[in-house]
C-alpha positions as a LaTeX table, in Angstrom:
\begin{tabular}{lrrr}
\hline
Residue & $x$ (\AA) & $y$ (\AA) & $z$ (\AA) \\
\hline
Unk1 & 95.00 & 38.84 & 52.81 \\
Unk2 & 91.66 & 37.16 & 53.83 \\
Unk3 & 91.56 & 33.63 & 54.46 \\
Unk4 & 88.58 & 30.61 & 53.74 \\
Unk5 & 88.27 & 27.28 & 55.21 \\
Unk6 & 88.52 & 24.65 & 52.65 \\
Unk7 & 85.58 & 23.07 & 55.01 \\
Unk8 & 83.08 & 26.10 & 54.05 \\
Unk9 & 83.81 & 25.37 & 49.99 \\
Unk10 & 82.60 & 22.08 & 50.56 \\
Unk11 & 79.91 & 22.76 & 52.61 \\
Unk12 & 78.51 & 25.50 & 49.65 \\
Unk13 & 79.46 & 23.84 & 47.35 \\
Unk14 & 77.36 & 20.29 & 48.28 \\
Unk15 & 74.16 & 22.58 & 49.18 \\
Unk16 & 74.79 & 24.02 & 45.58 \\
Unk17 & 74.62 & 20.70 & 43.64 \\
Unk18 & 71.66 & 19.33 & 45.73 \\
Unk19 & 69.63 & 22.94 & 44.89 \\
Unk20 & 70.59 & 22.85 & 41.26 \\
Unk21 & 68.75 & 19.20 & 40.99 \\
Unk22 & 66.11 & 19.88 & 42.76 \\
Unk23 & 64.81 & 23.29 & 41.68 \\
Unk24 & 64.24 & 25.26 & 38.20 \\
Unk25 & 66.25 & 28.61 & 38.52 \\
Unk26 & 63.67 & 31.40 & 38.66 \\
Unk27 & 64.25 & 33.04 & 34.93 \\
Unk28 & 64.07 & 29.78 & 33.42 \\
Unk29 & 60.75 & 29.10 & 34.97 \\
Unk30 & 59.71 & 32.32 & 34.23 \\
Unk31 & 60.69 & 31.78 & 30.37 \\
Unk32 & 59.11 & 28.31 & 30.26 \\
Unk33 & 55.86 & 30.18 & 31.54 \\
Unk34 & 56.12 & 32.85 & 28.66 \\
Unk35 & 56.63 & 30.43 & 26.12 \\
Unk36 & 53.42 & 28.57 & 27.16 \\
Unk37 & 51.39 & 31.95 & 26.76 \\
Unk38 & 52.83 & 32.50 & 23.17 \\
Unk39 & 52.97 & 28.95 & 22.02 \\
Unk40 & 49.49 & 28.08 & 20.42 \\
Unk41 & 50.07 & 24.32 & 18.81 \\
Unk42 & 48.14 & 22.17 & 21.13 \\
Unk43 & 50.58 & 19.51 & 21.33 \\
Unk44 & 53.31 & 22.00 & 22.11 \\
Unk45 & 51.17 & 23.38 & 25.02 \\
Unk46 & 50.46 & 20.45 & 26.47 \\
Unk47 & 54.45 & 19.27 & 26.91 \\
Unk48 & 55.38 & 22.79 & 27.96 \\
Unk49 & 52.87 & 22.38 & 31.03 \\
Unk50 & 54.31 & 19.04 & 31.79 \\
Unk51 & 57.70 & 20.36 & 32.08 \\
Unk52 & 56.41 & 22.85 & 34.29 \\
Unk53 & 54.60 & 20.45 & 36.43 \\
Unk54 & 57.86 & 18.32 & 36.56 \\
Unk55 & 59.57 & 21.13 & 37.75 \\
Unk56 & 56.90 & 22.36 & 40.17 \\
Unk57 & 56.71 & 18.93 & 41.59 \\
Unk58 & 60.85 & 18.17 & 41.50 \\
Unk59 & 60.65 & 21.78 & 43.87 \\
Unk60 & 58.26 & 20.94 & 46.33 \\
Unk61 & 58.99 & 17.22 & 47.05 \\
Unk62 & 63.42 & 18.19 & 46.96 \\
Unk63 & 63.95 & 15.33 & 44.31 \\
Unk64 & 66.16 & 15.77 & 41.37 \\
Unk65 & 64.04 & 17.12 & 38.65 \\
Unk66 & 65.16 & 14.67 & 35.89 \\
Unk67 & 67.14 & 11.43 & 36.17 \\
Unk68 & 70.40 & 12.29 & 34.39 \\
Unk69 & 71.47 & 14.84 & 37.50 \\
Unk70 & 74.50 & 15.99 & 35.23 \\
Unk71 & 78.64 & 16.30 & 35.34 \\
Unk72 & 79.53 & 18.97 & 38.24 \\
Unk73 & 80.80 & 22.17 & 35.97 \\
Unk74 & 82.58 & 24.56 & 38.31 \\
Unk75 & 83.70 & 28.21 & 37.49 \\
Unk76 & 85.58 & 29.46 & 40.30 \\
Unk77 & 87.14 & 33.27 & 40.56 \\
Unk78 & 89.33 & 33.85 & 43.28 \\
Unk79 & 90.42 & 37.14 & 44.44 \\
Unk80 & 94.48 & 37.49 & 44.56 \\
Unk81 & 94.08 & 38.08 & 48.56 \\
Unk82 & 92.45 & 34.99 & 49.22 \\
Unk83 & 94.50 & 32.24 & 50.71 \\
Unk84 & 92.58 & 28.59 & 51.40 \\
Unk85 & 93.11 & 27.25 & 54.49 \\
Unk86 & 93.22 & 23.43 & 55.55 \\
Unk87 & 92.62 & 22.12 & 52.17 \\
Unk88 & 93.40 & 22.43 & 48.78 \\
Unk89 & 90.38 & 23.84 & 47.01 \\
Unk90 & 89.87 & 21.48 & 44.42 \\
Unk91 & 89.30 & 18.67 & 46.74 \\
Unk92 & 87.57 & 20.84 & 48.44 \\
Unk93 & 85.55 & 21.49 & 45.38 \\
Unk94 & 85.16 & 17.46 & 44.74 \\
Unk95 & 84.61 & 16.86 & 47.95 \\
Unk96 & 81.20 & 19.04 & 48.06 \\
Unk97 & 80.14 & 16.83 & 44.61 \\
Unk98 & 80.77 & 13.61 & 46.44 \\
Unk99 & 78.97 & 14.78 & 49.95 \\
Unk100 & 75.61 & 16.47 & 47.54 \\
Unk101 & 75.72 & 13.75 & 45.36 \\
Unk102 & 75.30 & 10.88 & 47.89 \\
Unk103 & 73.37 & 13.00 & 50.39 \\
Unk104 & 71.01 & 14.06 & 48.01 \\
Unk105 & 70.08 & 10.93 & 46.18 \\
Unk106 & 71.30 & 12.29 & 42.80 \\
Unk107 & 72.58 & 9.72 & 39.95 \\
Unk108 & 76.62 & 9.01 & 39.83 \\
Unk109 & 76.96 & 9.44 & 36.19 \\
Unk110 & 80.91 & 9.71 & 36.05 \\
Unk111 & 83.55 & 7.17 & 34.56 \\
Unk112 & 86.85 & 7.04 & 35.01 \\
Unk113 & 88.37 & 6.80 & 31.80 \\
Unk114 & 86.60 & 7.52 & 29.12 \\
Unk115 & 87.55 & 4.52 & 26.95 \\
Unk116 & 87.23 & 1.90 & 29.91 \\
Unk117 & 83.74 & 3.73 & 31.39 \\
Unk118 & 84.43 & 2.73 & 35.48 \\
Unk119 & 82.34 & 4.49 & 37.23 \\
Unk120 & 83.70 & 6.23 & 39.98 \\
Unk121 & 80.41 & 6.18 & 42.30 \\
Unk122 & 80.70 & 9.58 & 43.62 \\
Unk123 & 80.22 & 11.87 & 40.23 \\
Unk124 & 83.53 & 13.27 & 40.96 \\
Unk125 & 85.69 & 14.89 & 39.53 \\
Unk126 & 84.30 & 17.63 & 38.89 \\
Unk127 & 85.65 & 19.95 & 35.63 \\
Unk128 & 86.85 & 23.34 & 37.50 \\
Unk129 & 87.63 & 26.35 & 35.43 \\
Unk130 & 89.48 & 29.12 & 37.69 \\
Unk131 & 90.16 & 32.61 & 37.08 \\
Unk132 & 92.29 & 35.12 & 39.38 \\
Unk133 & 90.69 & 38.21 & 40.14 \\
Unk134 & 91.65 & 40.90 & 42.28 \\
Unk135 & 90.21 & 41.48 & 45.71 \\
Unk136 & 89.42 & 39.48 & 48.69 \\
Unk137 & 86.54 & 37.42 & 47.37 \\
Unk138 & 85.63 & 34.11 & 46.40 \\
Unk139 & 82.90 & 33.13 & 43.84 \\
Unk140 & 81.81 & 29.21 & 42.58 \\
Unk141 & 79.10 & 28.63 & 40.31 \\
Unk142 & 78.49 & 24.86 & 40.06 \\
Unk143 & 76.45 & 23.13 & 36.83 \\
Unk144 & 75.44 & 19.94 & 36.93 \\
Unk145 & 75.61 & 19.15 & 32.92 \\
Unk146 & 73.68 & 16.87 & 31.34 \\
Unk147 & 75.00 & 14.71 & 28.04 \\
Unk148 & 71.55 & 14.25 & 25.96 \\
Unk149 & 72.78 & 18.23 & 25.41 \\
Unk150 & 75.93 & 18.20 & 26.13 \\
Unk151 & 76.48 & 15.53 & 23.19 \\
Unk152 & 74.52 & 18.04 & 20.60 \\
Unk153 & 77.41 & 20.93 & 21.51 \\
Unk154 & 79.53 & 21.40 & 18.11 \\
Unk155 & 82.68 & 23.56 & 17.50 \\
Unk156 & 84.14 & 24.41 & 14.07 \\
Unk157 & 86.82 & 26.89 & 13.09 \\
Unk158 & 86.07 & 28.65 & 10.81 \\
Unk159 & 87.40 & 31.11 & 8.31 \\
Unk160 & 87.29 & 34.63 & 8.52 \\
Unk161 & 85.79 & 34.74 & 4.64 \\
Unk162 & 83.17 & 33.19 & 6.56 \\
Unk163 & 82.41 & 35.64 & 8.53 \\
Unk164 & 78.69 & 36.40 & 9.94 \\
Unk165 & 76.93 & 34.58 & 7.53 \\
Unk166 & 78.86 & 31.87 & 8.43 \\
Unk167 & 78.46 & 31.89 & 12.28 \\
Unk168 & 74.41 & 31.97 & 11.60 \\
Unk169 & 74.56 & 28.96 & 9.57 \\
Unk170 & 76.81 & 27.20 & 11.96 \\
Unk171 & 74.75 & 27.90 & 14.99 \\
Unk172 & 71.30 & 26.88 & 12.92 \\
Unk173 & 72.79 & 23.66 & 11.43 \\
Unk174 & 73.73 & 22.68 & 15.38 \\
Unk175 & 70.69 & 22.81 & 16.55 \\
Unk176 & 69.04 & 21.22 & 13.25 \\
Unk177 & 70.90 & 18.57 & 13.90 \\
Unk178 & 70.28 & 18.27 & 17.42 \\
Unk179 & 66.47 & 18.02 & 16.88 \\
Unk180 & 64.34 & 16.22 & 19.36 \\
Unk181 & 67.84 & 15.01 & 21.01 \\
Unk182 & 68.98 & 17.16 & 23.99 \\
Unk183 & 64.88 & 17.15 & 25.24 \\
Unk184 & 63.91 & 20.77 & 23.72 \\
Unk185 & 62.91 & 23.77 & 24.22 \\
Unk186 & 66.69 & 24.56 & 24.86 \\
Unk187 & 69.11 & 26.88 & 25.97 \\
Unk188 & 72.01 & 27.91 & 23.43 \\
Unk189 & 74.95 & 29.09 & 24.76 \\
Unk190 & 77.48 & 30.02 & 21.68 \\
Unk191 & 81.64 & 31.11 & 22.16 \\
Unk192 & 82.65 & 33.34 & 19.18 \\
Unk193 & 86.61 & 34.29 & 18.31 \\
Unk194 & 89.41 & 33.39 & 21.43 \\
Unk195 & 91.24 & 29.64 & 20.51 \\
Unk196 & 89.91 & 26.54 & 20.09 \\
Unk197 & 90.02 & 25.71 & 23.44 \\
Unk198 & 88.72 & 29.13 & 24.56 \\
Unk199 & 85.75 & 29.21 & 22.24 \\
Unk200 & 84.22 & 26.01 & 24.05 \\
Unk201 & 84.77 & 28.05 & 27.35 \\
Unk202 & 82.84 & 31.17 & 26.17 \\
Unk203 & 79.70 & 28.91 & 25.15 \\
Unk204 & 79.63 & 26.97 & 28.26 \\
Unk205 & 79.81 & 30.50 & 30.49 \\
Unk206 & 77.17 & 31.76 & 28.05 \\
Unk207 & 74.95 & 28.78 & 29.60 \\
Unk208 & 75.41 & 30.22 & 32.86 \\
Unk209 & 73.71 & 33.94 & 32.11 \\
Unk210 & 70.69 & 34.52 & 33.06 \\
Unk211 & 67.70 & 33.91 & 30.40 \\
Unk212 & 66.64 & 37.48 & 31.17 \\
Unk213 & 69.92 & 39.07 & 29.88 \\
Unk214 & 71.37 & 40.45 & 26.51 \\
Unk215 & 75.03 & 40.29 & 25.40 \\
Unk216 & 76.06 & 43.97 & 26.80 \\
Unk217 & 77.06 & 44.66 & 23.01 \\
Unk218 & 73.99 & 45.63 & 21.43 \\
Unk219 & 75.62 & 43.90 & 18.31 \\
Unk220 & 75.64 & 40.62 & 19.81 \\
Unk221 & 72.43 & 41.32 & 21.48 \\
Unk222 & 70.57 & 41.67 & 18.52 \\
Unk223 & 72.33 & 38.93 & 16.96 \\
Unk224 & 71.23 & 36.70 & 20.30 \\
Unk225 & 67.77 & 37.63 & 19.56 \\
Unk226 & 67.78 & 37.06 & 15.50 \\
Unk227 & 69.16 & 34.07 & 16.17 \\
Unk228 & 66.66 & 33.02 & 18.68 \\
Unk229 & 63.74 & 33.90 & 16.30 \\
Unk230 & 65.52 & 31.71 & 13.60 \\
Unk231 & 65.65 & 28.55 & 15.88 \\
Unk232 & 62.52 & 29.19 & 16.77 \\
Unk233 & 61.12 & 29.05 & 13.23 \\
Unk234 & 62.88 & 25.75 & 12.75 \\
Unk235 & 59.43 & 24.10 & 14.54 \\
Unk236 & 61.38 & 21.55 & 15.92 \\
Unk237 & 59.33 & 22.58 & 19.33 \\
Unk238 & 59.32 & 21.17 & 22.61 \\
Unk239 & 60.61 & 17.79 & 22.95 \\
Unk240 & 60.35 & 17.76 & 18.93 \\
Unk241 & 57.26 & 17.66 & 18.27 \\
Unk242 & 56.83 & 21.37 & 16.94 \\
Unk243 & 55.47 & 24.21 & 18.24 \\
Unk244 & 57.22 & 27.81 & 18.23 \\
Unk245 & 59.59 & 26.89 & 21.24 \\
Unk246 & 62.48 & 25.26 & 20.49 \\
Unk247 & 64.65 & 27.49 & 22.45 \\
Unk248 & 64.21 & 29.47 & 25.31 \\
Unk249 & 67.23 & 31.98 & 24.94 \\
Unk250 & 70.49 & 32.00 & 23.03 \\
Unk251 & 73.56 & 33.64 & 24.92 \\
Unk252 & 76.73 & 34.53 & 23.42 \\
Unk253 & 80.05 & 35.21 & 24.44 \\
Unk254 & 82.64 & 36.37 & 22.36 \\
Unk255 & 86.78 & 37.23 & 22.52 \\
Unk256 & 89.45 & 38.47 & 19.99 \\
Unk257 & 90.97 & 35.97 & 17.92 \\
Unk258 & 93.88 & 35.67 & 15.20 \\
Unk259 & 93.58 & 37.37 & 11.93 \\
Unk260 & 93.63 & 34.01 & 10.35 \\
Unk261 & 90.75 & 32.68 & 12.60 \\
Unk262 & 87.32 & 32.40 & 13.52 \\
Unk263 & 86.26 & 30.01 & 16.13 \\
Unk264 & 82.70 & 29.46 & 16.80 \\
Unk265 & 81.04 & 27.30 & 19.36 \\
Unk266 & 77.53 & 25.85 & 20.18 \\
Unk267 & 76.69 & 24.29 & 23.76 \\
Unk268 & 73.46 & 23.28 & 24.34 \\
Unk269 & 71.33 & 22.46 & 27.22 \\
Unk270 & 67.86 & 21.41 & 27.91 \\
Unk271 & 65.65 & 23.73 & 29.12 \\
Unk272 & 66.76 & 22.85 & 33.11 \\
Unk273 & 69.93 & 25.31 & 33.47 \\
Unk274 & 71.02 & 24.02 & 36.60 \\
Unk275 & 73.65 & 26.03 & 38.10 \\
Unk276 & 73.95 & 27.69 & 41.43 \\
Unk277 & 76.37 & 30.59 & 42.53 \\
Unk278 & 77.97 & 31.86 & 46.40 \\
Unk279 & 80.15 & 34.19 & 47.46 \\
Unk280 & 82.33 & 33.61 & 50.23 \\
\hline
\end{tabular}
């Protein structure tokens, strides 16, 4: 058994939440860079290097690097021989939101309830997904989620008749319908088979990959990048006012399911990924 001081998750897990809001993972810069180079509508250009700049600027100056700094996603895997010492981790977990949060000036964008909206001034709770896996290891990745995306995500079930055609259409209606909403080009992370509860899970940890990486099933790799090149042809383009850059990447997950079934789920996000990962 190995143990780990509920003091050292928060400590991680408020330096992760700060860094996340302050600067542009590396592929995602690198993809917003590569898009500039093959965009070649002025107007697209133009907004593409502003988001750059933003990002560039949010990075050296350590400020959040856009004003809706996001609900704390957590996916935590914990190794069977790990035991938590003085503290239970999910406090732990919230504990690190509420330090980062108020120590690094980042908007408190949680309510309460969802039907009486109190905020609860410290952007806690955070949503924390675990999963037990063996070893001795610990490993949180922390999002901070924005809603102007996070509103566009859609889930339908589906019916096996459906079947590819029907996933395509699905996933091309979301984002048509997202449009200039969740602040373009995006990131699509899609859930295919599993429950309806599990589907949502598979899009949101599709979010999470890196923008440099292909579903390990060349299947669902090539589907990522037909899909991809379909979005892009939409021209709904950065911000929405067209271009070839809608999206930067689409990720997908996917999961057996019932014969009688076929989930299928869209999350977006905006073209700031925000997520930081530790091992302890």
């Amino acid at each position: 058994m190995r143990t780990i001081d509920a003091n050292l998750i928060t400590a991680e897990v408020k330096r992760m939440v700060i860094e996340a809001n302050y600067f542009l993972p590396k592929d995602v810069m690198e993809a917003l860079k590569e898009a500039r180079e093959k965009d070649d509508w002025k107007l697209s250009q133009d907004i593409l290097d502003k988001i750059i700049a933003n990002a560039e600027i949010a990075n050296n100056e350590q400020v959040p690097m856009c004003q809706d700094t996001g609900m704390v996603v957590a996916f935590v895997k914990i190794g069977q021989e790990v035991v938590i010492e003085n503290g239970f981790i999910e406090d732990a977990i919230n504990e690190g939101v509420r330090q980062g949060y108020e120590e690094g000036f980042l908007r408190k964008s949680v309510v309460g309830d969802p039907l009486n909206r109190v905020n609860t001034k410290d952007n806690t709770p955070a949503v924390v997904h675990y999963e037990v896996v063996p070893g001795d290891k610990l490993t949180i990745m922390v999002a901070a989620k924005g809603f102007g995306s996070e509103n566009m995500s859609r889930l339908a079930m589906l019916k096996p008749s459906d079947g590819l055609e029907g996933v395509k259409k699905f996933i091309l209606e979301t984002v048509e319908l997202a449009g200039p909403n969740p602040c373009p080009p995006i990131v699509v992370g899609v859930g295919i088979g599993g429950t309806f509860d599990k589907v949502s899970l598979l899009a949101k940890k599709a979010l999470m990959r890196e923008l440099d990486s292909y579903n390990e099933n060349p299947f669902y790799a090539d589907l990522e990048k037909e899909m991809l090149e379909k979005i892009n042809a939409l021209g709904i383009g950065p911000q929405g006012f067209g271009g070839k850059t809608t999206a930067l990447k689409v990720n997908i997950e996917y999961f057996p399911t019932h014969i009688a079934g076929l989930p299928v789920a869209v999350n977006i996000n905006c073209h700031a990924t925000r997520h930081k990962e530790v091992t302890l």
